[in-house]
C-alpha positions in Angstrom: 0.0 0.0 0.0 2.9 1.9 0.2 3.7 2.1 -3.0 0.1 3.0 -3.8 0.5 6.4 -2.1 3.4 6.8 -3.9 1.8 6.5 -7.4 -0.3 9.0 -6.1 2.5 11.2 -5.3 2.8 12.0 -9.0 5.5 14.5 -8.5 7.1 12.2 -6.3 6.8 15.3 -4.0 7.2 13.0 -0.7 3.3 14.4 -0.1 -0.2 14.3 -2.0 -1.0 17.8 -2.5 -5.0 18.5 -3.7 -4.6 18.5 -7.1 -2.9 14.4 -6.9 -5.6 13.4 -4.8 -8.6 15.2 -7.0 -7.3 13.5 -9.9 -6.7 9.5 -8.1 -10.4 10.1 -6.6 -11.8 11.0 -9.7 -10.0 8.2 -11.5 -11.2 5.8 -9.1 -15.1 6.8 -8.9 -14.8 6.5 -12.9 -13.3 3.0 -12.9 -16.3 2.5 -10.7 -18.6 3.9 -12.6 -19.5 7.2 -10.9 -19.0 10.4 -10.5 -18.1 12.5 -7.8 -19.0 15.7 -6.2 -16.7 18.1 -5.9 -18.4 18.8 -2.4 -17.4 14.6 -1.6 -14.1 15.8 -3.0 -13.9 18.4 -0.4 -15.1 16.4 2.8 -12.8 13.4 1.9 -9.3 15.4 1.4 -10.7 17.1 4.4 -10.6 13.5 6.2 -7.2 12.6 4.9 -5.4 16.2 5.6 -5.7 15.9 9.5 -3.7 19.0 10.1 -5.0 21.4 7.1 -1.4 22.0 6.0 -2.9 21.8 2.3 -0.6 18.8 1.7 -1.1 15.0 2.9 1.8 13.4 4.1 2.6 9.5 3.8 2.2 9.5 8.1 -1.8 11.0 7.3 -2.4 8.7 4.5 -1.3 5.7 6.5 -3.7 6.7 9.3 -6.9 7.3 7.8 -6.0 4.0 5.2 -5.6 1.8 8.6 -8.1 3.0 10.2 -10.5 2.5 7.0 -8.8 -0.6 6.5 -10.4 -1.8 10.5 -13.6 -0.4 9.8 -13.7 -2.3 6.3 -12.8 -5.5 7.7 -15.1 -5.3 10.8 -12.4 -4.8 13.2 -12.3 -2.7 16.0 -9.4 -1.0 17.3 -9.0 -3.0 20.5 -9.3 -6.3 18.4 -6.7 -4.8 16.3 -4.4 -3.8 19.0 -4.6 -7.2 21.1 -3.6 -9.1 17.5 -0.5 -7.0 17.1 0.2 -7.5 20.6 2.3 -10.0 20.3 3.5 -10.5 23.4 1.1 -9.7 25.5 2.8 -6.9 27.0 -0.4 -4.5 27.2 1.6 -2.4 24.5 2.5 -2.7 20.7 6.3 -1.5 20.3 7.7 -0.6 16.9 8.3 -4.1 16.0 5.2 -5.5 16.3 4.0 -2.3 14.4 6.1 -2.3 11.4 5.2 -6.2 11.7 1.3 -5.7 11.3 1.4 -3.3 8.9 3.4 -5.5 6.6 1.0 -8.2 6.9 -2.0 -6.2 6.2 -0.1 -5.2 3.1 1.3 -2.0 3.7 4.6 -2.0 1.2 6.5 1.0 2.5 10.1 1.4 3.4 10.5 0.6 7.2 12.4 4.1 8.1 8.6 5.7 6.9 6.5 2.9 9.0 8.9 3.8 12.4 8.6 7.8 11.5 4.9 6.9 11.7 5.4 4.9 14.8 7.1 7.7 16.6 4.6 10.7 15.5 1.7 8.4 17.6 3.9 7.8 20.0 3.1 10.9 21.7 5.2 10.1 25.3 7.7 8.7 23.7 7.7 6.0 25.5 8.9 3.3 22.7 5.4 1.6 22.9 1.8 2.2 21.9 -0.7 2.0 24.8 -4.5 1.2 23.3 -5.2 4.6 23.9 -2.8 6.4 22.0 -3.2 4.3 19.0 -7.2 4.7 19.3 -6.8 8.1 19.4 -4.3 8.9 16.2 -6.9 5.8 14.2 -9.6 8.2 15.7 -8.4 11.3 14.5 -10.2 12.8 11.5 -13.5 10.4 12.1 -14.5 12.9 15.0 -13.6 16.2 12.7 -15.6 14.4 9.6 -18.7 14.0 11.9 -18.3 17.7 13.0 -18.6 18.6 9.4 -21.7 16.4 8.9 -23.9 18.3 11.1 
């Protein structure tokens, strides 16, 4: 999946600025056979650029894909969290991190997975407790239903 955000990284920028992602959405709703609004447009870059910096970086895309990734297979977060557990520590640390997401299929280079390891480690503690990886999978879901209303 790695790879995927980098083919949408047309520039090969490092980041998917709006234009990128207009263009792969619209792509995709075509293959699909339908349109899109530019209003869904909107609301869905606005999901995937958590901190409005105009720009999603590979660490946003990875987040909101993971998170959709749960939700698309069923799975909680806590289900999640005790699977990559591995041992049973009550935390996930970086290796059993970087491990999960290459077996849900994520194909990116290991330095980005640990860069996006360390940005939700927020204590810096070297492991993610349930809450702080339900919060960073969280983030953007809350802001999306804000903008619903």
């Amino acid at each position: 999946m790695g790879s995927l955000f980098q083919m949408w990284d047309r520039d090969g920028s490092g980041f998917i600025d709006r234009e990128e992602f207009r263009e792969q959405v619209t792509i995709l709703c075509r293959e699909h056979g339908f349109e899109v609004s530019d209003e869904a447009l909107e609301l869905t870059w606005a999901d995937f650029d958590l901190d409005g910096s105009g720009t999603v970086t590979y660490e946003e895309w990875l987040r909101i894909t993971l998170r959709d990734l749960l939700v698309q297979g069923n799975m909680r977060i806590m289900e999640a969290f005790r699977a990559w557990d591995r041992d049973f520590s009550g935390t996930i640390d970086r290796r059993e991190f970087c491990d999960a997401l290459c077996t849900l299929g994520f194909d990116a280079p290991r330095v980005l997975v640990e860069e996006v390891f360390d940005s939700m480690d927020r204590d810096g503690s070297g492991a993610l407790s349930f809450e702080e990886l339900n919060k960073q999978l969280r983030q953007g879901s809350a802001d999306r239903a804000v903008a619903a209303r």
